[in-house]
Each structure stands twice: as structure tokens, then as C-alpha cells.
C-alpha positions as CSV (number, residue, x, y, z in Angstrom):
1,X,-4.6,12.8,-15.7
2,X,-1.1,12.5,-15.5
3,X,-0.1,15.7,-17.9
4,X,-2.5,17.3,-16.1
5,X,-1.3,16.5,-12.4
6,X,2.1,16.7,-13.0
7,X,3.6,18.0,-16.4
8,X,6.5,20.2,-15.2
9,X,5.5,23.7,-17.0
10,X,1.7,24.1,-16.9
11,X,0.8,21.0,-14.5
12,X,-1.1,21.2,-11.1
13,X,1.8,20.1,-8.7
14,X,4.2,21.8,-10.2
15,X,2.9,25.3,-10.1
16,X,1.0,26.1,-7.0
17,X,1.2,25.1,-3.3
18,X,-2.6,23.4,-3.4
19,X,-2.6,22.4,0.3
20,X,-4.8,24.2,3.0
21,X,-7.2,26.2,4.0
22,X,-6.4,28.9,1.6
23,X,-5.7,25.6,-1.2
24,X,-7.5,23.2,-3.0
25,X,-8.3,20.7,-0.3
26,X,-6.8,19.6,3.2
27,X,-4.7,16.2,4.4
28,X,-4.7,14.7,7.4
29,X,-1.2,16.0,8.6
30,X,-2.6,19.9,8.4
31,X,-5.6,19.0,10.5
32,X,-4.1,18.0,13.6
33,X,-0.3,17.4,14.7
34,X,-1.7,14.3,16.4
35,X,-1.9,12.6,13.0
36,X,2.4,13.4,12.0
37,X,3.1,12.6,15.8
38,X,1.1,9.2,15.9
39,X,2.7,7.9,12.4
40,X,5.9,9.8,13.9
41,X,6.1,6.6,16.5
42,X,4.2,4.1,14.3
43,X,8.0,4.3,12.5
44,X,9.6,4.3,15.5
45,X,7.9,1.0,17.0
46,X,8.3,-0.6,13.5
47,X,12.2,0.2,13.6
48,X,12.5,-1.2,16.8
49,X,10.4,-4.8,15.0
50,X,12.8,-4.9,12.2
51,X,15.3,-4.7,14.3
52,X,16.6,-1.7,15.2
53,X,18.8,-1.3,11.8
54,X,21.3,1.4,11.9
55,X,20.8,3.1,9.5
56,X,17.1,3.3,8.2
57,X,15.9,5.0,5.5
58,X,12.3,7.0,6.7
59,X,11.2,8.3,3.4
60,X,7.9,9.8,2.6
61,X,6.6,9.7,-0.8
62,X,4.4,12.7,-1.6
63,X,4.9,14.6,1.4
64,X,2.7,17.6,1.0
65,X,4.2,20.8,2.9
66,X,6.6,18.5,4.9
67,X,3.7,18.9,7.8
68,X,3.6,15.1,8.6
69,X,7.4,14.6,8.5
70,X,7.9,17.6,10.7
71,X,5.1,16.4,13.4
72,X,6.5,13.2,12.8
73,X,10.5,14.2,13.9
74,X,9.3,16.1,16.7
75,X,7.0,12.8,18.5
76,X,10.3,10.7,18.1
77,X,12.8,13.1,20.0
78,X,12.1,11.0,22.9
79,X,13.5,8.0,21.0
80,X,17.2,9.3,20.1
81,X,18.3,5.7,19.2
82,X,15.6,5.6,16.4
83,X,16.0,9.6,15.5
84,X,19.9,9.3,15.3
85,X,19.7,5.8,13.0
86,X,16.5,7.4,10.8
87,X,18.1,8.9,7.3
88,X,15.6,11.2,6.0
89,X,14.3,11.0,2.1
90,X,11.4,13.0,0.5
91,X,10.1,11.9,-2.4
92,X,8.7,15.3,-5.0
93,X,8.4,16.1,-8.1
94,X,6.9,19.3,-7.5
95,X,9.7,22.2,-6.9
96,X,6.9,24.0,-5.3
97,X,6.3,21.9,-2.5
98,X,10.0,21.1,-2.3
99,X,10.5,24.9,-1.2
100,X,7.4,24.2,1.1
101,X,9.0,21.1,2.3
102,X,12.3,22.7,3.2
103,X,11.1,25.3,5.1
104,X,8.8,23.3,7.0
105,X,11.8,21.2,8.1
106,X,15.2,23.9,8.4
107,X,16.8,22.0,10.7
108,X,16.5,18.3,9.0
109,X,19.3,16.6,6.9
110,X,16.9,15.3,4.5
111,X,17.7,14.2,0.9
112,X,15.2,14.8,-1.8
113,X,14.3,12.3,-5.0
114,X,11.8,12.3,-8.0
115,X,11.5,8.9,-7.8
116,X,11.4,6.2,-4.8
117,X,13.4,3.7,-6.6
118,X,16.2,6.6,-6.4
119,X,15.8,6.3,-2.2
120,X,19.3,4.3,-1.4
121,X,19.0,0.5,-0.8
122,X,19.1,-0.5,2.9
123,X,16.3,-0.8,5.7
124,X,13.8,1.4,4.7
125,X,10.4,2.4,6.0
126,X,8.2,4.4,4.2
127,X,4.9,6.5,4.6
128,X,2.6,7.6,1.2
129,X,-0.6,9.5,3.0
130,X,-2.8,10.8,0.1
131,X,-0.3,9.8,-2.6
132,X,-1.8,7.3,-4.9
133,X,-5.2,8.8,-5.3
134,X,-3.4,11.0,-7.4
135,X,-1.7,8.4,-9.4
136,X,-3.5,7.9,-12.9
137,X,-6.0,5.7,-13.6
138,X,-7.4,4.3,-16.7
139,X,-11.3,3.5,-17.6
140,X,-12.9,1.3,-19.6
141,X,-16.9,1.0,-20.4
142,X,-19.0,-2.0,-21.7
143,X,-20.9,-0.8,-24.4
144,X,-22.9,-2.6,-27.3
145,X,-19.3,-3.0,-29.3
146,X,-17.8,-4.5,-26.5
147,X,-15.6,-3.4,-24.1
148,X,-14.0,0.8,-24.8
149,X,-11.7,3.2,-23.4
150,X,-12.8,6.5,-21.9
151,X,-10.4,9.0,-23.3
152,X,-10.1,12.4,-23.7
153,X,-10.4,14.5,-26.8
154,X,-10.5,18.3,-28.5
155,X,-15.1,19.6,-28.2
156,X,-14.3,21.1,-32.0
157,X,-17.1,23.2,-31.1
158,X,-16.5,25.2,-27.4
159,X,-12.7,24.4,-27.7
160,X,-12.7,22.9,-24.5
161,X,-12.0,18.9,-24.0
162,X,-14.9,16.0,-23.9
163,X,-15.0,12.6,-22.9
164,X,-15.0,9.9,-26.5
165,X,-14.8,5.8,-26.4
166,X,-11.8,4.5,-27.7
167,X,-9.9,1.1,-28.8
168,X,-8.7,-0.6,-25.6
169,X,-5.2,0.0,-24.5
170,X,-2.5,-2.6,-23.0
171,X,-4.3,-1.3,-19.4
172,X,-7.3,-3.5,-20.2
173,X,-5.1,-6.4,-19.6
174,X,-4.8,-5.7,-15.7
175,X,-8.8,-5.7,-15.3
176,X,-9.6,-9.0,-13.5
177,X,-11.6,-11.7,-15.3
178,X,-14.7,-11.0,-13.1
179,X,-15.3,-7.7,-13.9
180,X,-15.0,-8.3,-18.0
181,X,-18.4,-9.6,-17.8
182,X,-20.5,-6.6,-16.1
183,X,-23.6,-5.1,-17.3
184,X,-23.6,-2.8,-20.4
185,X,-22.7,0.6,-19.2
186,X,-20.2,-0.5,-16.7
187,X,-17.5,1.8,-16.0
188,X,-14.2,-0.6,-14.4
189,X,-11.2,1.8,-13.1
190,X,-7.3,0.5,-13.2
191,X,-4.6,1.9,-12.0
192,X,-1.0,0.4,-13.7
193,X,0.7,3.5,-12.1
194,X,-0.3,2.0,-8.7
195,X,0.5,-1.7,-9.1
196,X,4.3,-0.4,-10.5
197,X,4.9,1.7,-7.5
198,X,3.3,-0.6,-5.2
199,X,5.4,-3.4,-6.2
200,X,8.8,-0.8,-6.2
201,X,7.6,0.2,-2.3
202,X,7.3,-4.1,-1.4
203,X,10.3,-5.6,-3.0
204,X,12.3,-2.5,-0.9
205,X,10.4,-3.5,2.1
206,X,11.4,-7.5,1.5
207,X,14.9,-6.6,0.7
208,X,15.6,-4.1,3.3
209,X,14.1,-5.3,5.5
210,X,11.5,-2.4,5.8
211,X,8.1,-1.7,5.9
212,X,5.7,0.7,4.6
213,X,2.4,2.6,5.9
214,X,-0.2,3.4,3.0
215,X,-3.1,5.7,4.0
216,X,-5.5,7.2,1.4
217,X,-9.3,7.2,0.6
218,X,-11.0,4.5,-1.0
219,X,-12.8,1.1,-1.2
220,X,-11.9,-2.5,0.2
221,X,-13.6,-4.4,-3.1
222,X,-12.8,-4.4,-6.6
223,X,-16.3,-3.6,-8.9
224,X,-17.2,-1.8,-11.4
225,X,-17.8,2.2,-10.7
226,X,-16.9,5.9,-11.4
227,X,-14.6,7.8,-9.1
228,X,-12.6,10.3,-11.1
229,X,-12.9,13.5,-9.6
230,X,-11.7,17.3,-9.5
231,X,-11.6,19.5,-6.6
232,X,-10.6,23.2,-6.5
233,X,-11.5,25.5,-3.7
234,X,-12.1,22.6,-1.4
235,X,-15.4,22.0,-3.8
236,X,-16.0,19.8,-6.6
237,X,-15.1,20.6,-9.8
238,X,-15.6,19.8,-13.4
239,X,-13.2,17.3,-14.4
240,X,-12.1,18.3,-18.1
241,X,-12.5,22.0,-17.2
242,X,-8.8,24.4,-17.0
243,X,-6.7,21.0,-16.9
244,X,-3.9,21.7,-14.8
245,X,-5.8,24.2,-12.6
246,X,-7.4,21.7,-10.5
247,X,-6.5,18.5,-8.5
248,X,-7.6,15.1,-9.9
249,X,-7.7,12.1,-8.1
250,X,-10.1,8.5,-7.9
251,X,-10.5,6.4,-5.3
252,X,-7.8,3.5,-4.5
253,X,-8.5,0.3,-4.9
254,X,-7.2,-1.4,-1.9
255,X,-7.1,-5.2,-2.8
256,X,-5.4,-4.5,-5.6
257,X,-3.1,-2.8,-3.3
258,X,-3.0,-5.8,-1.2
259,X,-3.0,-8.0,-3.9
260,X,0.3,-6.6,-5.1
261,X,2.3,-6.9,-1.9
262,X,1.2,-10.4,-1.5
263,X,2.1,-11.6,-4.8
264,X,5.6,-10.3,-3.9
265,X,6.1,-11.8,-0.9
266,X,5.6,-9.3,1.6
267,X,3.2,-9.7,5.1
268,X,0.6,-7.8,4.7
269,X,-1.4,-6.1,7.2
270,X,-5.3,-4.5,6.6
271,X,-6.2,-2.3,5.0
272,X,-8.2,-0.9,8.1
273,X,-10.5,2.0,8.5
274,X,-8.2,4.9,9.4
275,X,-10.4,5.6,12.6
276,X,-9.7,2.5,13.9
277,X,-6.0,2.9,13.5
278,X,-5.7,5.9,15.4
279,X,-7.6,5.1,18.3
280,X,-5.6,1.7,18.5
281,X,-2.3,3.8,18.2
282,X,-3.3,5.9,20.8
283,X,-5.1,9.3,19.8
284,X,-7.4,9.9,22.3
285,X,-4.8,9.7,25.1
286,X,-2.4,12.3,22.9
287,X,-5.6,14.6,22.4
288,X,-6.5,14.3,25.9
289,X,-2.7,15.3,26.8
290,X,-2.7,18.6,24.9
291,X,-5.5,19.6,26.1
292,X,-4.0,19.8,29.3
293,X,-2.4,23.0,28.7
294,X,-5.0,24.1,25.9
295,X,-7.6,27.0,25.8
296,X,-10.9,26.3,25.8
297,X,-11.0,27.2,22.3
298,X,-7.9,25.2,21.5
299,X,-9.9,22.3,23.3
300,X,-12.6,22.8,21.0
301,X,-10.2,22.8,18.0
302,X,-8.5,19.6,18.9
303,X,-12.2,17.7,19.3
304,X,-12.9,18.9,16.1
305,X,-10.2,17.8,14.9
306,X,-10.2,14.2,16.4
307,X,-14.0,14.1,15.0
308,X,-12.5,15.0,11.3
309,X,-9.5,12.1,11.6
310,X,-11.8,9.2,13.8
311,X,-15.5,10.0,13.0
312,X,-17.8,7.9,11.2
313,X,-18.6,9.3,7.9
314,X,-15.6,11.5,8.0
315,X,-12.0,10.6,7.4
316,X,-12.2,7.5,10.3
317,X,-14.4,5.5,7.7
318,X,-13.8,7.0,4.7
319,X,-10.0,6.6,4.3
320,X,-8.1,3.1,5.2
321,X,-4.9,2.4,6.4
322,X,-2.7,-0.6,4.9
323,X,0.8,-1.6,6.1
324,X,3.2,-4.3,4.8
325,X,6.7,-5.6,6.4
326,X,9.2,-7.8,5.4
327,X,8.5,-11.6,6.1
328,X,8.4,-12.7,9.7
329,X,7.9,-9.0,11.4
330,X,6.3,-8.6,14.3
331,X,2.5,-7.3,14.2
332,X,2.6,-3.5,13.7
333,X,1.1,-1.3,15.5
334,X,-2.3,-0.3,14.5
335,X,-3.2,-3.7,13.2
336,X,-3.9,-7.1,14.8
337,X,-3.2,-11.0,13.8
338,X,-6.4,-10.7,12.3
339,X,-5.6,-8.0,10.2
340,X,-3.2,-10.1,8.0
């Protein structure tokens, strides 16, 4: 998954621009401006809770096209004290979507990494929307023999690759006692790739202070299941067919997310349906405001489009939002006492 995703010569990222209509599939950021603008002021309003630290690193790690950290610039013009102490850092492996990225944003002094750990110490607060789904997993089956690895091997006879059970790898050791003893057949997902860069994004966020915003798709409860999937087209696709020419990604386990933060100390907030968070940041009123001086068309658009991000059944349900902060912060917005 990882060779495939991101191997610098032949691997998905690295070659194509895969986001968009005329892409692979489509992120919240290039649905609607509301959903850069609204994030755009979550960081502001969380600057202003840490503190109002001068400087702060806003860093985004995977930032697609740069559409969110555009949107995101332009809602916090209001806010000069926050724009002028925000130090911009993109985190990309993809050269691609780096050219994307700096044409989307001309006019920004940004600064651009591979990793986040290469983001300079300080205050930081960081966004990853649609960034660890992506991140490889590994998966493990109960069979007869005990518990196996799902890997990946040569079909000797097409010449494509299949699917073959394996010895356990050092990954097995990160699946929790209570799922070792499901039913035969059981497929159980981990992600180490998730827990490490979790745990690099939370002990910034203690030490900055800072704070980060996670948003993806996925579930709220660890159990066994199958989510590996391949889309290209904006359809699914077969998994193991033309590695590299399609996008791979599983669903995110979010207490394990959570799990991780707390263990290091940080607050943590959610995770929270991603509907909910918009509304309580404030959508309806911002769709409601552009509408003012919209077509009806463009009215029609930005309903749609407020459907697609808040619905039921569609990215309000389906995807959740999770934020941690250093110790003692303030709520943030989007989340309540409750939430922690």
C-alpha cells in the first residue's frame, strides 16, 4: 500500500494530480469554500485559546491542491493579528501536488516538508483532512492455523498480484487483546503508520503548545472488519489491479486515534460526526451569507454542497472530526465539555 501510494517513480501521489472532478475522487475543501473558510477560523479561535503565540506554526499535512489552505488564508484576513503571527508549513511528498499547491497559493510565504517532524518547534497548529486513510494499514485473518497475515504476492499464472496468508509480522503486536480472540475468518486492520504520526502530531501539540484538527472517514469502535479499498474515476476499483494507478485507502480507526493522544498526555476532544461540527462552527449562517449575492443556480450549488458536507448518509455522518490541544486549553470550537 505504501509502494503503491507513494513510491517516488511509479507511485500514485507522485505522478498525477488525482483530486477533482476530472480525478480520482473529491475532498471536502473542493466542494465548497465554506469548508477551508470554517477550518480557516477554527485556527484562528484556537490561536487566540493558546494564547495568541507569536509566532505559530499553521501547517497542513497532506494538503491536496492547497484548496483548503487557500480558503482557509482568505476567512482569516479579518483577523490580521492571527494572519500576521501564522507561519505557513505544507507537508507533501508528492512534487505534483507541490506545483498544484503553489499555484493555488502565489502570494503565500509558505515553507514546504516531507515530513511533519521537519515543521520547526514552536506553537504549532495543525490540520490533516483526508490524510491518514491513506496511511498503510496492515491485516491479519484468524484461520484454522491461528492467527495470518494478508499479504501480497506474484498470480504465477495471469502475472497480475493476489492476495496469500502469511507468518505474522511485528504489526500483530499493536492488535488489542480483545480482538485476538474473534471468530475464524476474522479480518482485524492496524495501522502502525497512524499511531507513529499521531503520536509525532500530539507531543508537538503538548510541547508547543498547539493543537491539531483531524478530519477523515471512518468508524468510532475498534472490531474486526475489511475496509481496504481502491477508487479511480470516482468509482470503486479492484484493489491489486495497475498498483500505482489508483488511490488506496481504509477506514481510520478513531479510538485508536484517541487512544494515542491520550496516552501522551494531550486533551482530547471527539471524534464528532463532521456534520455536527460544521453546523456548530457556523455553516449554515456562512452558506446563507453567500447566497446573498448568488444566482439562483449558484444558490442551488451551495445547498448541494452543504447537503454533501452536513447530510446524513453523506460526508456529515460518514466522516468525523477529532481535535486535541495542549493540557488545560480552552474547549475548541466545534466540540463541547462533553466531547472530551
Amino acid at each position: 500500500m505504501a509502494e503503491a501510494l507513494g513510491n517516488p517513480k511509479y507511485g500514485y501521489y507522485g505522478t498525477r494530480n488525482p483530486i477533482g472532478a476530472a480525478g480520482d475522487f473529491i475532498t471536502a475543501p473542493e466542494i465548497s469554500q465554506m469548508f477551508g473558510e470554517l477550518i480557516g477560523l477554527w485556527c484562528a479561535d484556537t490561536w487566540r485559546k493558546l494564547g495568541a503565540p507569536n509566532p505559530v506554526r499553521l501547517a497542513e499535512i497532506g494538503p491536496g491542491r492547497g484548496t483548503l489552505m487557500r480558503d482557509a488564508l482568505r476567512a482569516v484576513r479579518t483577523l490580521p493579528a492571527f494572519r500576521g503571527s501564522a507561519d505557513i508549513h505544507l507537508v507533501e511528498t508528492s512534487p505534483v501536488l507541490r506545483a498544484c499547491q503553489r499555484e493555488m497559493l502565489p502570494d503565500v510565504d509558505a515553507t514546504w516538508h516531507d515530513r511533519f517532524l521537519r515543521v520547526p518547534e514552536g506553537p504549532v497548529i495543525a490540520v490533516a483532512n483526508e490524510l491518514f486513510d491513506a496511511l498503510p494499514i496492515h491485516q491479519f485473518e484468524r484461520t484454522l492455523r491461528g492467527w495470518r497475515e494478508r499479504l501480497v504476492d506474484a498470480d504465477g499464472d495471469g502475472g497480475g498480484l493476489r492476495f496469500v496468508l502469511g507468518p505474522v509480522t511485528a504489526a500483530f503486536s499493536v492488535v488489542p487483546e480483545g480482538l485476538r480472540h474473534a471468530p475464524l475468518g476474522s479480518i482485524v486492520e492496524v495501522s502502525p503508520a497512524r499511531v507513529d504520526l499521531m503520536r509525532d502530531i500530539t507531543e508537538r501539540a503538548i510541547h508547543g503548545p498547539g493543537a491539531a484538527l483531524v478530519i477523515d472517514y471512518g468508524h468510532l469502535g475498534t472490531r474486526p472488519r475489511d475496509t481496504l479499498q481502491a477508487v479511480a474515476a470516482h468509482h470503486g476499483h479492484e484493489v491489486l489491479e495497475s498498483p500505482g494507478g489508483a488511490d488506496l485507502c481504509a477506514h481510520v480507526d478513531f479510538a485508536v486515534l484517541r487512544r494515542t493522544a491520550s496516552e501522551c498526555g494531550a486533551d482530547v476532544w471527539g471524534p464528532v460526526p463532521q456534520g455536527e461540527f460544521l453546523e456548530s462552527l457556523g455553516i449554515r449562517t456562512r452558506a446563507a451569507r453567500i447566497k446573498e449575492t448568488a444566482t439562483p443556480e449558484q444558490c442551488d450549488e451551495i445547498d448541494s454542497a452543504l447537503e454533501r458536507l452536513t447530510g446524513p448518509g453523506e460526508m456529515g455522518t460518514l466522516f468525523k472530526v477529532l481535535a486535541i490541544t495542549s493540557p488545560g486549553t480552552p474547549v475548541p470550537g466545534g466540540f463541547d465539555a462533553n466531547d472530551r
